[in-house]
N, C-alpha and C positions, 0 to 999 in steps of 0.2 A: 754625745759621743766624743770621742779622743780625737785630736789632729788627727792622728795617723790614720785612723778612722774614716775623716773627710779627704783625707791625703787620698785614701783606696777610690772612693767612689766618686773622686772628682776625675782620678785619670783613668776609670775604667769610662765615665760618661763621655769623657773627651774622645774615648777611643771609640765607641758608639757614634757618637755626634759623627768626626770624621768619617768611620765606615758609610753611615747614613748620607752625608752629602756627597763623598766619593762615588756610590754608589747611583745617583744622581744623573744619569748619561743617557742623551736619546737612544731610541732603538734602534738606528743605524750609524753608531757609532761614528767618532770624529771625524776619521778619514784625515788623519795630519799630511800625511805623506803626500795625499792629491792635492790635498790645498796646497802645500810646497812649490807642488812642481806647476798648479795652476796659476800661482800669483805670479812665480816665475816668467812664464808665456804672456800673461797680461803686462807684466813690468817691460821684459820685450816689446810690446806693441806702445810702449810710453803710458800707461797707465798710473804711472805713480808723477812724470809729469805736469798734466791736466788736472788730475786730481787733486795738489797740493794747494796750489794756491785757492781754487775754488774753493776748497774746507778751509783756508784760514779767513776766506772773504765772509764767508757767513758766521764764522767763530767770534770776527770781530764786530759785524753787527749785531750779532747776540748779547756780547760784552756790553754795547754801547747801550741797551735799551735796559738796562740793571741798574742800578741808585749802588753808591759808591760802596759801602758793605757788600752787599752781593757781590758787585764784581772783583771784590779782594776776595773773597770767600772761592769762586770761581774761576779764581785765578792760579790757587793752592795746587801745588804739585798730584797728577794724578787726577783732578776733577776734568780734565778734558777727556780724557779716557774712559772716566765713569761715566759720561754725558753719551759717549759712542755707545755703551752696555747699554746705560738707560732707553738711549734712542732704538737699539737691536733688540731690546725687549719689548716693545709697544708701547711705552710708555709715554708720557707728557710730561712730568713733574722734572724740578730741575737739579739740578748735582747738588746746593750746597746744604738743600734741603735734607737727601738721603742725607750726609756728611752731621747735620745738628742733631737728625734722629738718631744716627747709631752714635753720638754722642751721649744723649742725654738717656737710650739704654743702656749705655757702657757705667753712667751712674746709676740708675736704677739696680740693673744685674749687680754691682757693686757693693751696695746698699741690703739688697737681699741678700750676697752671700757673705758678708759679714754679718746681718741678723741671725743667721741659719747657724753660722760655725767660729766665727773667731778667728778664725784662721785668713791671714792675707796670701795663700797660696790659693784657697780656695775661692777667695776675693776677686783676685787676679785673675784666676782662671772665669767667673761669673762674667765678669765685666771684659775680658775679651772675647768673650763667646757672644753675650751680648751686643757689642758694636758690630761683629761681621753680621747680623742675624739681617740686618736690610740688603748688604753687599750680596749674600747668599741668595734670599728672596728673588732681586735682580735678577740674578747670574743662571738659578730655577725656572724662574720666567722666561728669560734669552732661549734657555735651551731648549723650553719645552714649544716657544714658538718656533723656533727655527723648526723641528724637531716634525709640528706642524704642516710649515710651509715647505718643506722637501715634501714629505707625502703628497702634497696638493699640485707638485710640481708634473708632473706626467699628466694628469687632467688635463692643467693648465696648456703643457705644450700641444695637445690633441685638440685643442679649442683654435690655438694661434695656427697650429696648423693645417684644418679644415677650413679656416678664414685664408688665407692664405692660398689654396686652392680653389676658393669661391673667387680669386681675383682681385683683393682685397690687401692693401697696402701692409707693411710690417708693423707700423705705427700703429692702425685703425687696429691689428690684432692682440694687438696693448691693451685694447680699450673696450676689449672686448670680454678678454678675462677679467677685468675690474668690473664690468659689468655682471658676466654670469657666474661666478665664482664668488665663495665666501672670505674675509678676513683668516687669514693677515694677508695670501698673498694677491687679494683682489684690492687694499688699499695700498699696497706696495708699489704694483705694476699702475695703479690710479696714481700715484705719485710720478711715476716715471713718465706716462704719457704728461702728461702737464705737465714737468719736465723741459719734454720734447715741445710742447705746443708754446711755452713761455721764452723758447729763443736756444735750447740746448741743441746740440748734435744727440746724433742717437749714441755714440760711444761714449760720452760723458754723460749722461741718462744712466746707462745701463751701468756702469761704474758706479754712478752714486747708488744703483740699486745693491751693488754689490757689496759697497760700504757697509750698507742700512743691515744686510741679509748675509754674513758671511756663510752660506752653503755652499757645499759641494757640487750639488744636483744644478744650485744656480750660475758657479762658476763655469761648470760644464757648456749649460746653455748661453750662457755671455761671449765665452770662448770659441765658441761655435758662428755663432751671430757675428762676431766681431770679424774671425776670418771668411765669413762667408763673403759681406762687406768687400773686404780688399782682395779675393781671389775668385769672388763668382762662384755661381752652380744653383742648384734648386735647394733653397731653402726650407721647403715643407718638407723635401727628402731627409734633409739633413735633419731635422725637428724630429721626424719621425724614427730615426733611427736611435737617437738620443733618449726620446721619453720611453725605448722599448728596454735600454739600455739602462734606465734610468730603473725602473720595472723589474728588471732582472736583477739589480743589485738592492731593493729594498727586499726581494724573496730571497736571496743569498745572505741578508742581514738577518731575516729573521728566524732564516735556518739554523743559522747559529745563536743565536739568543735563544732558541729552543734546545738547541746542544749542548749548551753555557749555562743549564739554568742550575745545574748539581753545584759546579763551582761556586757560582754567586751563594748559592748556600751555605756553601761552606765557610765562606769569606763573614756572612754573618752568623754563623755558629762561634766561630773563633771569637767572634765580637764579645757575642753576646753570654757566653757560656762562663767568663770569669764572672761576670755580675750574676749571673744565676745560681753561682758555688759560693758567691760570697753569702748572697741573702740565706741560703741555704744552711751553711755552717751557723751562720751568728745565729738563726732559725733552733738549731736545734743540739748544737754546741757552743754557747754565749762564751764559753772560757777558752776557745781554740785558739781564735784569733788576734786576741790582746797581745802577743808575744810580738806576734807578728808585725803588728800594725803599729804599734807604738814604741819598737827600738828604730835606731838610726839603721841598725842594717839591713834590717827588710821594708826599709822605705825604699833602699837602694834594691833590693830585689823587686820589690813595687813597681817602682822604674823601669826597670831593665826588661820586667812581664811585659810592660805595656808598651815599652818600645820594640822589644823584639815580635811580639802579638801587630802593633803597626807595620813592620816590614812584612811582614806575613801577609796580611790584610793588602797591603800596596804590592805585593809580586802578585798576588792571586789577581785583582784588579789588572796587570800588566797581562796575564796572562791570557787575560777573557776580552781585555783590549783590541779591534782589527782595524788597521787603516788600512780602509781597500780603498 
């Protein structure tokens, strides 16, 4: 086939690819606007204080137990941040690891799509689509645990708060949900207690968990816990009112993902419908689209499809987006 040819079907795939990982979002959406206003109230209470140096003390122990490569490698701009993703994903493995994989796929993808076409547009585009392919992975995994551990979280608070009314310390009902509850958020709250039992205050605990777990559902409950702490009252009330709360906005999320579902459709129709007219013509018209495809002007119309077909695809996205 002709560049122009691979020029078509590399940027209708890119435009696919992106719909497809856009498309990519828990069922109870981000919720931006709470997290704002909840980091907010946490930063008020000194939370980014406490917080800071702690993560540089284990950052730099981290550092120290790495042989001299690694820790340049782990050093590189952005790998402390990929190390937070990793860690927010369940993960174990280490940043500089992901970083030589989507290396050595950024040559592979590469490699392939100069065998395939000739073309260093199509090249280019193989071998960046290949190196984000672990970032993505990652980023799929974050979401779809968190994504998890909200849903799990109203159990969770109905455990600590029946423990709690048995007469049973706030801690002990830390320990309670790591016991009867499944991963992730029974090895999380297992972290925090230990935590707490290896020398931590309970507000630097519940912050690291925050770090580990950035939800909604969990800020909420941190921010609850935390002012209960310094202003008093019945904490199992307080729990209880939260996880109903908590309940009520995952059936309001899912209200609409079931009202939303025409849209997202159509979001992949728009996608997917130039690639299905393409195969289709060169199918059963071979001589339509040589014109097309292999002058410089309707590369630029090429273009222009696929970027205007992208802003299309990203309002529709915006549209079906809710931060409640």
């Amino acid at each position: 086939m002709s560049d122009g040819t691979w020029l078509f079907i590399a940027l209708v795939f890119l435009a696919v690819f992106l719909l497809s990982q856009g498309m990519v979002i828990p069922v109870f959406g981000e919720g931006a606007r709470v997290r704002r206003r909840l980091q907010d109230r946490l930063g008020e209470m000194g939370s980014a204080d406490e917080s800071g140096p702690r993560a540089s003390i284990l950052r730099d122990k981290y550092l120290r137990e790495l042989s001299p490569l690694e820790r340049f490698l782990e050093t590189l701009p952005g790998m402390e941040r990929l190390g937070i993703l990793i860690e927010q994903a369940g993960a174990t493995y280490r940043s500089y690891r992901v970083l030589l994989l989507a290396v050595v796929l950024a040559v592979g993808g590469a490699f392939v799509g100069w065998l395939l076409s000739r073309s260093l547009l199509l090249t280019a585009i193989c071998a960046v689509v290949a190196f984000l392919l672990p970032f993505l992975k990652i980023l799929q995994t974050r979401a779809a645990r968190i994504a998890k551990f909200e849903e799990q979280m109203p159990e969770a608070i109905d455990v600590m708060k029946r423990s709690l009314k048995a007469g049973h310390p706030f801690v002990q009902s830390l320990k309670f949900v790591a016991d009867d509850m499944d991963a992730p958020i029974a090895d999380e709250f297992d972290k925090t207690f230990s935590d707490i039992n290896y020398g931590s205050d309970v507000k630097t605990a519940l912050l690291a968990l925050m770090e580990r777990v950035p939800s909604v559902s969990l800020m909420s409950f941190v921010t609850a816990v935390l002012v209960q702490r310094e202003t008093g009252g019945n904490l199992a009330e307080i729990l209880e009112r939260i996880s109903a709360v908590i309940r009520g906005r995952f059936k309001f999320f899912r209200r609409v993902k079931t009202l939303s579902a025409e849209g997202r459709l159509s979001a992949w129709i728009l996608a997917l419908v130039p690639l299905g007219l393409f195969a289709m013509i060169t199918i059963t018209t071979p001589d339509y689209l040589p014109r097309l495809v292999n002058d410089p002007k309707g590369h630029v119309l090429i273009g222009g499809a696929v970027v205007l077909g992208g802003i299309g695809i990203f309002w529709i996205r915006r549209i079906l987006r809710i931060d409640v």
